[in-house]
C-alpha positions in Angstrom: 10.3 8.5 3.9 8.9 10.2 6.6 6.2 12.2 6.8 4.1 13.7 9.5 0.9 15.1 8.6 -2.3 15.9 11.1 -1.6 13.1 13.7 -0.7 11.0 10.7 3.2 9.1 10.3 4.8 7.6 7.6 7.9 6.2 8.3 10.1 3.8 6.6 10.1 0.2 8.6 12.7 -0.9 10.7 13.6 -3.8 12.0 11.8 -2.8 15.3 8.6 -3.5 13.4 9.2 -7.0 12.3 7.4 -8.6 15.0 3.8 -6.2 14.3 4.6 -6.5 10.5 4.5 -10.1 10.7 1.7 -10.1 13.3 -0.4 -8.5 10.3 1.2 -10.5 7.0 0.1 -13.8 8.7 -3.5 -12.5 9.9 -5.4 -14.3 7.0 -8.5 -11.5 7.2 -6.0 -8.5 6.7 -4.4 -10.5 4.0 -7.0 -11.9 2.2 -8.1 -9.1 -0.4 -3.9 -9.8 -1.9 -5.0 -13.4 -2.4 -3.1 -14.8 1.3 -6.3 -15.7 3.0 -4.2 -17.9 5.6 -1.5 -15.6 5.9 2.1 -15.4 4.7 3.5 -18.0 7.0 6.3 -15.6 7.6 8.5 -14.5 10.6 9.9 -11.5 11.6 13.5 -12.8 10.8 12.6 -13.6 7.4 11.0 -9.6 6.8 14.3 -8.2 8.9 15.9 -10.0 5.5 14.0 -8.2 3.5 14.4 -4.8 4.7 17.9 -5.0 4.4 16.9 -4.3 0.6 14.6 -1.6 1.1 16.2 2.1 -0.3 15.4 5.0 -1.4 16.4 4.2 -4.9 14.7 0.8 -4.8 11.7 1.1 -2.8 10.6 0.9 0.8 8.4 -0.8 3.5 6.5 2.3 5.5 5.1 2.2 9.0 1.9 4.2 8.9 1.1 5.3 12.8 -1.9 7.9 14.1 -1.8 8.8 17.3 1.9 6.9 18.0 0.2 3.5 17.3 1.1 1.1 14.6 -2.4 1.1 12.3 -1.2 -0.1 9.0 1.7 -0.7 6.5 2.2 1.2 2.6 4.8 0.4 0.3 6.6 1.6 -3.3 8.8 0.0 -5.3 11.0 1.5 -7.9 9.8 0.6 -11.7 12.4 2.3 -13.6 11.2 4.8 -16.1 10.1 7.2 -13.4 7.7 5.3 -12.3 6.7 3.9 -8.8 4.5 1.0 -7.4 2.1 1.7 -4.3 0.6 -0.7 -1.8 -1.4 0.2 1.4 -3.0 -1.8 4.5 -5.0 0.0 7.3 -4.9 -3.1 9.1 -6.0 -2.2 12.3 -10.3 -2.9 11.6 -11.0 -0.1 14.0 -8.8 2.2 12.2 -10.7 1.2 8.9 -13.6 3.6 7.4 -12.5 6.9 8.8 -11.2 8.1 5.8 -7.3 7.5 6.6 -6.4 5.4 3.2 -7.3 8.6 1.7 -5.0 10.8 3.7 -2.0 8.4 3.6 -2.8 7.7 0.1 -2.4 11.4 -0.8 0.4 12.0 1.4 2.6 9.0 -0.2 1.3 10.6 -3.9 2.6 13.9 -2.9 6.2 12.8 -1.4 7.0 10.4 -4.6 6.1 13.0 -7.2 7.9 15.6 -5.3 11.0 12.7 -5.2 11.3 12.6 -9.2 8.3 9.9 -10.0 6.3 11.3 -13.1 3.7 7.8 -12.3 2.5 5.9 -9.9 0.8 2.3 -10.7 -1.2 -0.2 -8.3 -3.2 -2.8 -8.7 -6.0 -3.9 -6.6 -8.7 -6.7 -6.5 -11.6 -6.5 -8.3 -14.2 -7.4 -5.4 -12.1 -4.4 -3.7 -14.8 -1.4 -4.8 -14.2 0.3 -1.8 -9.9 1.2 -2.7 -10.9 1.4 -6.4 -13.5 4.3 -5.5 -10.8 6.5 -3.4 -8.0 5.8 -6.0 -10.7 7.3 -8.5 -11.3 10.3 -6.4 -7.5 10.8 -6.2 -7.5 10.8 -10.0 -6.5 7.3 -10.8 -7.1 6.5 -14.3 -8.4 3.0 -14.8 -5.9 0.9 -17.3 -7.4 -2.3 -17.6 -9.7 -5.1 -16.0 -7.9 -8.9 -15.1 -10.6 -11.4 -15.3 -9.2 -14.6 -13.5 -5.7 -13.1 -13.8 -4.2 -14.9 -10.2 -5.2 -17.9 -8.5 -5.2 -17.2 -4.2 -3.9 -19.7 -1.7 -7.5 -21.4 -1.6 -7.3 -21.9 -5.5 -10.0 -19.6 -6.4 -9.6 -17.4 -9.3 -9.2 -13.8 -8.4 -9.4 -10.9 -10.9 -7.6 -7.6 -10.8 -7.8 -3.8 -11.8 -4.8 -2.1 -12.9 -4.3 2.0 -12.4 -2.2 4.9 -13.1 -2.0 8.5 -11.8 0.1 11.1 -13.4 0.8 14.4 -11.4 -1.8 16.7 -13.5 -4.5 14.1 -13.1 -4.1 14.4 -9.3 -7.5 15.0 -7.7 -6.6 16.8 -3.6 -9.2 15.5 -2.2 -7.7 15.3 1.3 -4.9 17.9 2.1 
């Protein structure tokens, strides 16, 4: 993928982005809403092993720059059945509450429907009201509600919210 959009990039990660991918994955505050609150505990090495997977078939890790700086990482993954996973971090703070995640968020929509996905599905915590009211605007339909569905690495119970977006329930909100 790679997409440039308004100052905005999304590029597929390389391995020259191990070492600020890392940086982030083991930053317990950026981590914390996907249940790591003391980080992965990973090192670049082990995420250059990872990419090696990433495709276009599969899924892939994304770089998301503004301005020609590193501010976040997004990511799909292939679920068979035409249908695609999302993920998205701004994980720069100062980079957060600008409406960005709404941008990249309908930029990375856009590309994967116009790539052959007839659905895209994410999850995200339930304390997260914040993402769960800009994947509503998008037109995110609601699925379900995971009380106590996932225990983080502090062992407290975390609940989830599951949601789905076709392309004629796509609100454009941004572009």
């Amino acid at each position: 993928m790679f997409i440039v959009y308004n100052g905005v990039v999304i590029r597929n990660a390389g391995f020259q982005d191990c070492g600020q991918l890392a940086e982030w994955w083991n930053d317990g505050d950026i981590m914390a809403h996907a249940g790591f609150p003391l980080g992965l505990g990973i090192t670049p090495e082990e995420i250059a092993g990872k990419l090696t997977n990433d495709s276009d078939k599969s899924g892939r890790r994304l770089i998301i720059e503004y301005g020609g700086v590193p501010i976040g990482e997004a990511n799909y993954r292939n679920k068979g059945e035409d249908t695609a996973e999302i993920g998205i971090k701004i994980c720069e703070r100062s980079m957060q509450n600008k409406g960005l995640g709404r941008l990249i968020l309908s930029l990375i929509i856009k590309y994967l429907f116009g790539h052959g996905y007839g659905k895209i599905v994410l999850d995200t915590n339930l304390k997260n009201t914040r993402a769960q009211h800009v994947y509503e605007l998008l037109g995110f339909k609601k699925l379900r509600v995971n009380i106590d569905s996932w225990t983080d690495q502090l062992g407290q119970k975390q609940s989830s919210v599951d949601y789905e977006l076709k392309p004629e329930d796509l609100n454009d909100y941004s572009i």
